[in-house]
N, CA and C of each residue as an Amber inpcrd file, in Angstrom:
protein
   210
   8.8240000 -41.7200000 -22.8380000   7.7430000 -41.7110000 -23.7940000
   7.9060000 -40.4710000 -24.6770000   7.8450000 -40.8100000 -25.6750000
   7.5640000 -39.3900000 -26.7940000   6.5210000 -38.5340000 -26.6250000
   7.2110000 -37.2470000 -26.5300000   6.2460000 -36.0190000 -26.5750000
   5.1070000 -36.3630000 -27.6230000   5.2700000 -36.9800000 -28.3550000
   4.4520000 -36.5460000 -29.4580000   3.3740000 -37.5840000 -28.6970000
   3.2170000 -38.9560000 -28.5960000   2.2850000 -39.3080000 -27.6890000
   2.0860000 -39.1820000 -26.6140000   2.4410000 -38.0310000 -25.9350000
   1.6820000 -37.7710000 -24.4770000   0.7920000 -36.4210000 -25.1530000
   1.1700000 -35.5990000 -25.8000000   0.1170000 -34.9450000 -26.7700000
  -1.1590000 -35.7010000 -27.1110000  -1.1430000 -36.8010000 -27.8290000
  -2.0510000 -37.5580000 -28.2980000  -2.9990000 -37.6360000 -26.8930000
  -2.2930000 -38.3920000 -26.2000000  -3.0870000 -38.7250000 -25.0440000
  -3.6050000 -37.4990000 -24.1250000  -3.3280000 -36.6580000 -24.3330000
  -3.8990000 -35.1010000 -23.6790000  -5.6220000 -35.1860000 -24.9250000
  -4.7150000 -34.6420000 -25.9300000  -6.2040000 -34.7620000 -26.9620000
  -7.2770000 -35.6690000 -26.5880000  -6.8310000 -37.0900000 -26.2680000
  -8.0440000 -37.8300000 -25.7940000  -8.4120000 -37.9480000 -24.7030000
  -7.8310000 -37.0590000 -23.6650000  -8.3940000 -36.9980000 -22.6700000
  -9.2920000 -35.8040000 -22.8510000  -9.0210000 -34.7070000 -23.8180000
  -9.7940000 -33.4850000 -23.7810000 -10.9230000 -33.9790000 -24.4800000
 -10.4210000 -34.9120000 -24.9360000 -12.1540000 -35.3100000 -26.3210000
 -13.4440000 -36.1210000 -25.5300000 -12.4540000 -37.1160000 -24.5910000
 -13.4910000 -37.5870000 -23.7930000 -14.1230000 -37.0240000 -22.5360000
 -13.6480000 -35.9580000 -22.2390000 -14.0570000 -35.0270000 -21.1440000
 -14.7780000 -33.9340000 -21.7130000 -14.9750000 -33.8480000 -23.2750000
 -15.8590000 -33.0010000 -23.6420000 -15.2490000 -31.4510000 -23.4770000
 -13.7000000 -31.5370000 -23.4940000 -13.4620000 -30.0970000 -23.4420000
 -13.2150000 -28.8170000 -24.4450000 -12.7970000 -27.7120000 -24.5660000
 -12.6480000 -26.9990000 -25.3780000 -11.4670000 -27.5410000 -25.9330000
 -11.3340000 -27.1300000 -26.8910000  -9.6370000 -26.9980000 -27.7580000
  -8.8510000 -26.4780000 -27.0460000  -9.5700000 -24.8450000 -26.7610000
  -8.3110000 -23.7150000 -26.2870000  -8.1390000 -23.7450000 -24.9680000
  -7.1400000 -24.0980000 -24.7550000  -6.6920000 -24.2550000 -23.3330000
  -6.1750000 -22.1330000 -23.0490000  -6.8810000 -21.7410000 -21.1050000
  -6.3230000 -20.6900000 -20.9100000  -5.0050000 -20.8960000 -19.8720000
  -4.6550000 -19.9410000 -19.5110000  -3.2460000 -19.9870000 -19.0260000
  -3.9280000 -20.3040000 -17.6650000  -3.2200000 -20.9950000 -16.7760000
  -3.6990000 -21.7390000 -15.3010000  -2.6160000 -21.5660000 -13.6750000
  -1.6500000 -21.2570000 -14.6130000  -0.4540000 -21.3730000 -13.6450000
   0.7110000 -21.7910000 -14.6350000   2.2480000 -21.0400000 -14.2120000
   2.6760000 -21.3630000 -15.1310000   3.2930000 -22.8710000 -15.6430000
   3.4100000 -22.8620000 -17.0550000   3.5420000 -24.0830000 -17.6950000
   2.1930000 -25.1660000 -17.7530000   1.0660000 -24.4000000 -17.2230000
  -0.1660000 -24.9740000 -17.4480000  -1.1250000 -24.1030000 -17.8540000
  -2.2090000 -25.1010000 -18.8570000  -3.3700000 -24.7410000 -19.0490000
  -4.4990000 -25.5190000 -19.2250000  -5.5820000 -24.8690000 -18.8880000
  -6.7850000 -25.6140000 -18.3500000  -7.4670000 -25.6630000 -19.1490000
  -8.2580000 -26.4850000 -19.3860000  -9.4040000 -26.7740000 -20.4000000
 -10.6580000 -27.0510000 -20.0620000 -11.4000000 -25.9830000 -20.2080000
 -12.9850000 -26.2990000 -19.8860000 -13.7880000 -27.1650000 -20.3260000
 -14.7540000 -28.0200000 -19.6000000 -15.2520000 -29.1680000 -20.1150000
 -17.1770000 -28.9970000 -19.7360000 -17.3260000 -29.3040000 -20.7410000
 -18.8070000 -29.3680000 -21.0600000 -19.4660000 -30.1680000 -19.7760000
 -18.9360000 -31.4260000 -19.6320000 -19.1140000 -32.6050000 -18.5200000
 -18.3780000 -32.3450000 -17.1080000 -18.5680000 -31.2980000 -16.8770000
 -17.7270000 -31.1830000 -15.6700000 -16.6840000 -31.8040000 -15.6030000
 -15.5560000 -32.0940000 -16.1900000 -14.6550000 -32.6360000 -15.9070000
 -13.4510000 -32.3810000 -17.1610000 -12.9060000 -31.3230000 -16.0640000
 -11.9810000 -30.5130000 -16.7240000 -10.6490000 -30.9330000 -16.5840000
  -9.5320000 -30.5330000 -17.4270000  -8.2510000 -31.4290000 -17.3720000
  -7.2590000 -29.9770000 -17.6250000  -6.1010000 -30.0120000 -16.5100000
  -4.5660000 -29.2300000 -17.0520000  -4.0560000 -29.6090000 -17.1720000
  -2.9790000 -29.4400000 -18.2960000  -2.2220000 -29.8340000 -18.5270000
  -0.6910000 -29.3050000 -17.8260000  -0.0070000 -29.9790000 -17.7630000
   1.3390000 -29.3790000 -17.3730000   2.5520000 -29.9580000 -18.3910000
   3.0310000 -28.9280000 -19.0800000   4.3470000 -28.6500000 -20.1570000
   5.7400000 -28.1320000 -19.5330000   6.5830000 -28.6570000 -19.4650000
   7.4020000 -28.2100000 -19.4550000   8.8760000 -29.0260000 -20.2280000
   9.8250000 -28.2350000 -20.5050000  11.0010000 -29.0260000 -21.1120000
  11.8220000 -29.6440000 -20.4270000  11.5810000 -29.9600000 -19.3820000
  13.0480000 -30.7380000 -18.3810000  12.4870000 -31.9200000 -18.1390000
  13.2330000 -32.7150000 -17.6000000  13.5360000 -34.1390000 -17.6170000
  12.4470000 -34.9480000 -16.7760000  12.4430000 -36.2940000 -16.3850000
  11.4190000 -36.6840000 -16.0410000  11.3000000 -36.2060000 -14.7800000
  11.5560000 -35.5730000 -13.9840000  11.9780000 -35.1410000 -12.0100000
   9.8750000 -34.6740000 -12.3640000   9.6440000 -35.3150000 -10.9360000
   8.3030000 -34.6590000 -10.5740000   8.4320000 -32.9850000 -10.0900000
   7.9190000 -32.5920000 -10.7400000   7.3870000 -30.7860000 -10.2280000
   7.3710000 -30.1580000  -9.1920000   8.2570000 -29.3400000  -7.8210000
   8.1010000 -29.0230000  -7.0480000   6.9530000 -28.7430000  -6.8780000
   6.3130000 -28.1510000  -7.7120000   5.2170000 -26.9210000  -7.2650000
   4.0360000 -28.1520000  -7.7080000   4.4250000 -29.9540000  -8.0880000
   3.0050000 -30.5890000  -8.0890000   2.2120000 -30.9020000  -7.3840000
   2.7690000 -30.7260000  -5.9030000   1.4510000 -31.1530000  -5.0490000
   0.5330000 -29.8660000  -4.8150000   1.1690000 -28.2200000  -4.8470000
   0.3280000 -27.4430000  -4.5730000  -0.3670000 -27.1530000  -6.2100000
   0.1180000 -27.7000000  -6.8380000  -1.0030000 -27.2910000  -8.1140000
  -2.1140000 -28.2970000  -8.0460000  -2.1590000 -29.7320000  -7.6570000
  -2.9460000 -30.5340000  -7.4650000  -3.8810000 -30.2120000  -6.3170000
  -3.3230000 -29.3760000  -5.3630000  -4.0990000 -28.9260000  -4.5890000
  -5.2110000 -27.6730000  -5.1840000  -4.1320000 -27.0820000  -5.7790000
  -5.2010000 -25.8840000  -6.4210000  -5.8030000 -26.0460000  -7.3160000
  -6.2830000 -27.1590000  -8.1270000  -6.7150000 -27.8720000  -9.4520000
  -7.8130000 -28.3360000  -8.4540000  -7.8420000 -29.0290000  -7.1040000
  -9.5060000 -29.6710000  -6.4120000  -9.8520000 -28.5030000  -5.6750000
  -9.3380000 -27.6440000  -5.0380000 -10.2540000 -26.0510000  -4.6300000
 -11.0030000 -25.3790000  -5.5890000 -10.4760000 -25.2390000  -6.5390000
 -11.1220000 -24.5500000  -7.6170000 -11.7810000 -25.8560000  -8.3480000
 -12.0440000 -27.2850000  -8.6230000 -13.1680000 -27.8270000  -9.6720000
 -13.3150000 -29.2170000  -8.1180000 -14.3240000 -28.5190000  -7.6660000
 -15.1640000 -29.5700000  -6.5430000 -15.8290000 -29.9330000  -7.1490000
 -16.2110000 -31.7930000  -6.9480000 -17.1040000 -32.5220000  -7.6520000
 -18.3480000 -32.0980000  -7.5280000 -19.1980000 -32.3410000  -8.3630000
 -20.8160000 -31.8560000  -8.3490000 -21.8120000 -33.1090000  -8.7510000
């Protein structure tokens, strides 16, 4: 898939989650976006190929410690 639409689809996930624009730094190659609606989204950037992320299950872990449902 083209970068340029997985961008898109970040934007509409930030628009429908009610989040800020400015994403802060979260961990590296991510940033988090605060959301009005509780329901906040990171993103993860990086330039290499499609291989899943070593470090994705402990960032997914550290993405639900830090935003517990309410």
């Amino acid at each position: 898939m083209p970068f340029e639409f997985q961008k898109r689809t970040i934007a509409t996930v930030k628009k429908l989650n009610q989040c800020d624009d400015e994403g802060k730094d979260w961990a590296p190659k991510c940033k988090l976006y605060e959301s009005k609606a509780n329901a906040p989204v990171v993103s993860y950037i990086h330039g290499g190929d499609h291989k899943y992320p070593d470090e994705g299950h402990a960032l997914i872990v550290k993405f639900f410690k830090e935003h517990e449902k309410k």
